[in-house]
C-alpha positions as CSV (number, residue, x, y, z in Angstrom):
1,X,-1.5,-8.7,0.3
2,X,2.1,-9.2,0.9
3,X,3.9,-12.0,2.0
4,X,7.9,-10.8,3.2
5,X,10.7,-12.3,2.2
6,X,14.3,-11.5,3.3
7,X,15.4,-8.2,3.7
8,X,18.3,-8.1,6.0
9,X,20.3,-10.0,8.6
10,X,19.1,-7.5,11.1
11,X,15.6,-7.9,10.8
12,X,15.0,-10.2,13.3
13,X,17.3,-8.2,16.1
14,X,15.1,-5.0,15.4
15,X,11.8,-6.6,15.2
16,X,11.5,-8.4,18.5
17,X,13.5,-5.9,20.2
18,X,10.3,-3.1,19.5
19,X,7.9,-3.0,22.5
20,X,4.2,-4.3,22.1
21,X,1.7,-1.3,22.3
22,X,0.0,-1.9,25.4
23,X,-2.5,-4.2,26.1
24,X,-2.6,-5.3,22.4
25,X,-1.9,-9.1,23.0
26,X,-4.9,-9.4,25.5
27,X,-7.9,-10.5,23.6
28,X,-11.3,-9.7,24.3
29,X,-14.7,-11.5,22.6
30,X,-12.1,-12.9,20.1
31,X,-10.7,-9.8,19.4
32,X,-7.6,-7.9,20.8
33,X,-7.6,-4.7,22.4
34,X,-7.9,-1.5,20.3
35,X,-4.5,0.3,19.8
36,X,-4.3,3.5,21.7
37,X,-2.2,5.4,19.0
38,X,-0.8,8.5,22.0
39,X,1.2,5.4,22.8
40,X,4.1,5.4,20.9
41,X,4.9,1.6,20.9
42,X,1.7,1.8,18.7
43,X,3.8,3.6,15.8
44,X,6.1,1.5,13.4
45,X,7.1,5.0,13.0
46,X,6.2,8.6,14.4
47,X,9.0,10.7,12.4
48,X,10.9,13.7,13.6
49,X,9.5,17.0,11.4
50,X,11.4,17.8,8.8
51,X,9.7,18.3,5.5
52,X,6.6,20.4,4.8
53,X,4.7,17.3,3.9
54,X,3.6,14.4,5.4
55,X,3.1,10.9,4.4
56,X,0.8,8.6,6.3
57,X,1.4,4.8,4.8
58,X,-0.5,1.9,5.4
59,X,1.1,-1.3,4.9
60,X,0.2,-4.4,3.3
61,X,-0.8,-8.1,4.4
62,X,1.9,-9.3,6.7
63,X,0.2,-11.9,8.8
64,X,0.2,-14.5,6.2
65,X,1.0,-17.9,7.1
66,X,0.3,-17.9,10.8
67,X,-3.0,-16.9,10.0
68,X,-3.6,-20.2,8.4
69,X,-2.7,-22.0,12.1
70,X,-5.3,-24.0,13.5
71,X,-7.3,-21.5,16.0
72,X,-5.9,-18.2,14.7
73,X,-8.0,-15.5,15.0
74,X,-8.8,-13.5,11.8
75,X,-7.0,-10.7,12.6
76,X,-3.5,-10.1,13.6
77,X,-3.0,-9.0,17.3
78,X,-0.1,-6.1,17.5
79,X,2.5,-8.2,18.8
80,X,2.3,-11.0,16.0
81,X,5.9,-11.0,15.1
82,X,5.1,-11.8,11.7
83,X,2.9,-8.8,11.0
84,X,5.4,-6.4,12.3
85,X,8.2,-8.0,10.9
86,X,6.3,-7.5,7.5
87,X,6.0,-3.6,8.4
88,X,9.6,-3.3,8.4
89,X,10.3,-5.0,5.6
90,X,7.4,-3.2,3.5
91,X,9.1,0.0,5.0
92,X,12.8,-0.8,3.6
93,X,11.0,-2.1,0.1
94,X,8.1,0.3,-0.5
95,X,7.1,2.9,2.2
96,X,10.5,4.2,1.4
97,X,9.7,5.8,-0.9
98,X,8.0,8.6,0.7
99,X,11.1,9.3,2.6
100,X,13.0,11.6,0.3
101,X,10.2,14.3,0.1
102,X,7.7,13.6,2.8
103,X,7.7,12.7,6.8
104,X,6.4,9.4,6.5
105,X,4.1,8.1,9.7
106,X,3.5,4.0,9.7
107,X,0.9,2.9,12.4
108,X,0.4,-0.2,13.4
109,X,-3.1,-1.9,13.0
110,X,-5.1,-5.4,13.5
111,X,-4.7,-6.1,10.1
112,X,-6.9,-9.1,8.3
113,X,-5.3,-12.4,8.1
114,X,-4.0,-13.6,4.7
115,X,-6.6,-16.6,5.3
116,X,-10.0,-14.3,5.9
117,X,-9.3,-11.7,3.7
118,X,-8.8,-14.5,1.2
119,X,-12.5,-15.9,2.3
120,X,-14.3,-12.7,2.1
121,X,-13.2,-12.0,-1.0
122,X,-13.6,-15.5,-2.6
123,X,-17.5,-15.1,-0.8
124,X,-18.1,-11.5,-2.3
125,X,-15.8,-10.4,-5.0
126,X,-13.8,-8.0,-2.7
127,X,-12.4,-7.8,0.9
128,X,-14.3,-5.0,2.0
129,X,-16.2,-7.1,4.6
130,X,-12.6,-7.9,6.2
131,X,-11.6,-4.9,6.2
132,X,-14.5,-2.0,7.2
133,X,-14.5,-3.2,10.8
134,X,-11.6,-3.8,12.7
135,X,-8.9,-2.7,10.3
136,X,-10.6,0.3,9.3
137,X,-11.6,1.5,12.6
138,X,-7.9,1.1,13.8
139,X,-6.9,3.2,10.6
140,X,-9.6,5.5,11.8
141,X,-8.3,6.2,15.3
142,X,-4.5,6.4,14.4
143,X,-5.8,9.3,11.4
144,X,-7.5,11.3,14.3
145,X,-4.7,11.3,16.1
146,X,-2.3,12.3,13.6
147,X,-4.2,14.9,12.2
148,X,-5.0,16.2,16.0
149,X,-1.7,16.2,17.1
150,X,1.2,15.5,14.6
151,X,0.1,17.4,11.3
152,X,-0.1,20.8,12.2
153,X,-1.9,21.9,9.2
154,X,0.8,20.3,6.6
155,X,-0.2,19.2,3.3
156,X,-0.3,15.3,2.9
157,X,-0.3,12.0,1.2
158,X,-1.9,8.6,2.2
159,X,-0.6,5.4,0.7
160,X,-0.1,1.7,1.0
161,X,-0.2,-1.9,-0.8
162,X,-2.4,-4.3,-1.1
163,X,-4.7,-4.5,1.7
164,X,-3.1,-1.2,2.7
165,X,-4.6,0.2,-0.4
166,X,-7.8,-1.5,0.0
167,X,-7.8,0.3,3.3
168,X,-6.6,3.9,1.7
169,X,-9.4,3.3,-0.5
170,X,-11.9,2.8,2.1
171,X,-10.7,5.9,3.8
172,X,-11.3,8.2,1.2
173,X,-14.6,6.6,0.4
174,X,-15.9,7.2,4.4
175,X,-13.0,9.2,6.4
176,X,-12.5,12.0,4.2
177,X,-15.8,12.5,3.2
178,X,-16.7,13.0,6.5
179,X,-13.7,15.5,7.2
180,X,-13.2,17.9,3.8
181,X,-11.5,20.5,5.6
182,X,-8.8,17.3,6.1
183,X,-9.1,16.0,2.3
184,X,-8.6,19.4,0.8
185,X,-4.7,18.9,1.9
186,X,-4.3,16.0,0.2
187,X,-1.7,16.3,-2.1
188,X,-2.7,12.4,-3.4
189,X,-3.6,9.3,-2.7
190,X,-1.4,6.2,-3.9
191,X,-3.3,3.7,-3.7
192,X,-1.1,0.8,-5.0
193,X,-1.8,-3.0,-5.5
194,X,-5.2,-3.1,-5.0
195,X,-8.0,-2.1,-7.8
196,X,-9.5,1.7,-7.9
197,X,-13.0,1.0,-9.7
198,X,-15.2,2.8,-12.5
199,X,-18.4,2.4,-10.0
200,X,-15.7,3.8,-7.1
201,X,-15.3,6.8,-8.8
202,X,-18.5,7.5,-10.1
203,X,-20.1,6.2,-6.9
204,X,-18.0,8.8,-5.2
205,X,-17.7,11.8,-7.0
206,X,-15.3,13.5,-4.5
207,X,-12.9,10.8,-5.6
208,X,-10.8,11.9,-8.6
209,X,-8.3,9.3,-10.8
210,X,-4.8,11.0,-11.7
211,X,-4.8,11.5,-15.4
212,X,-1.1,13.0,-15.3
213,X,1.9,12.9,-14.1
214,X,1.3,16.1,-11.2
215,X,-2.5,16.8,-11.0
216,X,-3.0,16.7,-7.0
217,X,-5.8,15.6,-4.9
218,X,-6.0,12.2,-6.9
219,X,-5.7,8.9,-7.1
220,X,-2.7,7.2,-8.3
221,X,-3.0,3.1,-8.7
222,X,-2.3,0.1,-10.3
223,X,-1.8,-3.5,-10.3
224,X,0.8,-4.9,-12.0
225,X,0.8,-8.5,-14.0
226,X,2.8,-11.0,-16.6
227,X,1.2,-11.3,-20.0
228,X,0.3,-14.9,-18.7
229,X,-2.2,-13.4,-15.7
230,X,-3.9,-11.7,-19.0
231,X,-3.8,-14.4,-21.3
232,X,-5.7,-16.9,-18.9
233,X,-8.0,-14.0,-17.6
234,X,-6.4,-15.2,-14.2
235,X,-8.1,-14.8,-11.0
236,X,-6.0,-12.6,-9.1
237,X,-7.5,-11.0,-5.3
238,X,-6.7,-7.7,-6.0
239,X,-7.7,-6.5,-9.4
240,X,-11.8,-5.9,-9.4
241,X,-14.1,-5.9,-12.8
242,X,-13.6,-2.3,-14.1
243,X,-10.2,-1.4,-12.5
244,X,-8.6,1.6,-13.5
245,X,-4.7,1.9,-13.3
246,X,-2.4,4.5,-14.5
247,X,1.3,4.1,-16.4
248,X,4.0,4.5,-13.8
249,X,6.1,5.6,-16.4
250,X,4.8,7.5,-18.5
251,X,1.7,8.7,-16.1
252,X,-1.0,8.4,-19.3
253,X,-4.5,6.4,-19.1
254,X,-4.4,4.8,-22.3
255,X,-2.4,1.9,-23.7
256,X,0.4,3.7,-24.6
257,X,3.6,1.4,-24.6
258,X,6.5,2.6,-22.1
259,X,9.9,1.1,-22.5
260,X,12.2,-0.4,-19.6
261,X,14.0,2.7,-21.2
262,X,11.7,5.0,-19.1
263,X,12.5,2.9,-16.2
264,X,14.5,5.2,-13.5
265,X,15.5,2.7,-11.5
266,X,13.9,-0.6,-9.5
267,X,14.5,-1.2,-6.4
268,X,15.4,-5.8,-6.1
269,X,16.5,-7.8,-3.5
270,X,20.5,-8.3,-4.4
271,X,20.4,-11.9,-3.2
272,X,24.4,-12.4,-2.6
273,X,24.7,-9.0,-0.1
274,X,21.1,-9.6,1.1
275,X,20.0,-6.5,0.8
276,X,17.8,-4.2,-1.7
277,X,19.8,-1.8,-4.2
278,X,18.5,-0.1,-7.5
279,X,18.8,-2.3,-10.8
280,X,17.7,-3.0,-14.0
281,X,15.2,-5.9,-14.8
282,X,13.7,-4.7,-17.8
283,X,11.1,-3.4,-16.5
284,X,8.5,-1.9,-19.1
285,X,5.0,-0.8,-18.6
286,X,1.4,-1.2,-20.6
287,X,-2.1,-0.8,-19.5
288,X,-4.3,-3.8,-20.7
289,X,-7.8,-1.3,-20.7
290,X,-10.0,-4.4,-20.7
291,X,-8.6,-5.8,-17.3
292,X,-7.3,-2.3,-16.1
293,X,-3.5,-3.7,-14.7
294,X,-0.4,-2.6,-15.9
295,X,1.8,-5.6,-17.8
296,X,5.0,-6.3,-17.7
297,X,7.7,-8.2,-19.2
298,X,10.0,-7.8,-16.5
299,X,12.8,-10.4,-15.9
300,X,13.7,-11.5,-12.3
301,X,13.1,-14.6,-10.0
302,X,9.8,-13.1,-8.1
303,X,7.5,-14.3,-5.4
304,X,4.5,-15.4,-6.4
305,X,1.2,-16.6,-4.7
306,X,-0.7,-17.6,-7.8
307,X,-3.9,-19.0,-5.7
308,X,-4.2,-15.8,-4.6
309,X,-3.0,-13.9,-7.8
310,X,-2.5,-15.6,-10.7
311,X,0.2,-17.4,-12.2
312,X,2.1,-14.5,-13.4
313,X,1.5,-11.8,-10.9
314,X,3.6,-9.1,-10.4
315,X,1.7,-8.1,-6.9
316,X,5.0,-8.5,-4.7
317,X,6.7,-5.7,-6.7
318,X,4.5,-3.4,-7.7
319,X,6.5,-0.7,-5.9
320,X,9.9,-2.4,-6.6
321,X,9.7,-2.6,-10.0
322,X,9.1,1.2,-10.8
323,X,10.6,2.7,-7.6
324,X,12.3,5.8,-8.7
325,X,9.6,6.8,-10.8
326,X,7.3,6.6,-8.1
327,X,9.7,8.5,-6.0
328,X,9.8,11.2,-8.8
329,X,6.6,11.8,-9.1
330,X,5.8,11.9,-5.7
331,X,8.4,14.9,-5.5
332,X,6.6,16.5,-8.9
333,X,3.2,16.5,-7.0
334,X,4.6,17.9,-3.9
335,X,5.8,20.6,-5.8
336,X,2.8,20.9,-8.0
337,X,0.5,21.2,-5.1
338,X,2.8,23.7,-3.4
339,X,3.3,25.9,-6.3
340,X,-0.9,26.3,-6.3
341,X,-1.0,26.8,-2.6
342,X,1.1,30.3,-3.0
């Protein structure tokens, strides 16, 4: 659940100059009008074709602090200029990293505010109640149509952050059990920022954890914290009792130790040019098995909601800080799952 901070001067320009989808900002019994995703102002983006794989990312909590205005509604109508100006940034900062390898497709959705999401999971340990209606049926309709007319038959990946991953979770629990013949092209699922479970997975046996650097057809997640977070057992929104992560350095299960050394590159804000280039923070990696994040001693001024996440939460970057290596393995699974296919 992300809140954006600067990404660049042109932000702002781009943002309101993109057309509402239409009839999105009329409401309806408290709730605005479904997006109708052949309309492409209902698209963040709907890519020219040019790689033999697709990515379909779902992005993160952008509607943040209006959602705490008195009367907001509880999830974000289309046109709420801070929800789409979060797409774009989440694009730039995480979605990204898709692009080398993958035709990436970004919908946009009526998202749950920062605010109720925060309620329902406070009420019941997770924010699947926020999520399972609205959101996921706009997920829903934007999959059919992208599967009915924009895949073509091409392999596939489905990601996002944070509530985005809640989401991606949620999909593979419902949508894709429902439509095998569409989860059997799933190269994987990255699920980032947002806790894969023991009870998911043995809930759902169709569901399969990576335990590797290219297996395909999995799960790839984790949550990434400060040693603080796992000193004071913090309460953080997004990492569930029994979470599972992987390494995102050196793809292993266990509590294997991986260097900043291993680190290909993260992707941080360069505050003086105001834009995002690839640096060094020191950013190692470590499973804590007990809580089931990934812990960090990374060293960089970082955004933090610790109400939400703890005191020492690294939830803001879990893409940033391991960029390259997620855009590596996302090529070595690519290549792993066409290499079976022949």
């Amino acid at each position: 659940m992300k809140k954006l901070f600067g990404v660049m001067s042109s932000i702002c320009v781009i943002i309101f100059g993109l057309a509402i989808c239409a009839g999105a900002a009329a409401e309806t019994d408290g709730a605005s009008v479904a997006p109708d995703y052949s309309k492409e102002d209902c698209w963040f983006q709907l890519p020219e074709i040019a790689k033999d794989v697709d990515t379909f990312y779902i992005y993160s909590t952008s509607y943040v602090e209006s959602s705490f205005e008195k009367g907001a509604p509880d999830f974000a109508t289309l046109d709420n200029p801070e929800m789409r100006m979060g797409a774009l940034g989440e694009y730039v900062t995480n979605a990204s990293v898709y692009e080398d390898s993958t035709n990436v497709f970004i919908p946009f959705y009526r998202q749950a505010g920062m605010k109720y999401a925060g309620e329902v999971a406070k009420k019941t340990g997770n924010v699947d109640a926020a999520i399972s209606g609205i959101a996921y049926e706009d997920i829903s309709a934007a999959l059919d149509y992208y599967f009915e007319n924009c895949n073509n038959g091409r392999p596939f990946i489905i990601a996002g952050h944070s509530q985005g991953s809640a989401i991606v979770k949620y999909v593979l629990k419902n949508y894709f059990k429902e439509r095998p013949d569409y989860y059997k092209r799933m190269v994987a699922a990255y699920a980032i920022g947002y806790s894969i479970t023991k009870e998911d997975l043995e809930t759902y046996p169709h569901l399969k954890f990576a335990t590797g650097e290219n297996d395909v057809g999995v799960i790839v997640s984790w949550n990434t914290e400060g040693p603080k977070n796992v000193e004071e057992n913090a309460h953080n929104v997004v990492v569930l009792p029994n979470a599972v992560s992987i390494n995102p350095l050196n793809w292993k299960l266990d509590d294997t130790y991986a260097p900043a050394s291993e680190n290909l590159g993260s992707f941080m804000l360069n505050e003086e040019k105001g834009d995002y280039e690839i640096a060094d923070v020191g950013a190692d990696a470590k499973i804590v098995l007990d809580r089931g994040v990934i812990v960090t001693n990374a060293k960089y001024d970082h955004y933090a909601m610790a109400e939400f996440f703890g005191p020492q939460s690294f939830h803001e970057d879990d893409y940033t800080l391991y960029y390259n290596n997620i855009k590596d393995n996302v090529a070595k699974r690519i290549a792993a799952y066409l290499s079976a296919a022949k």
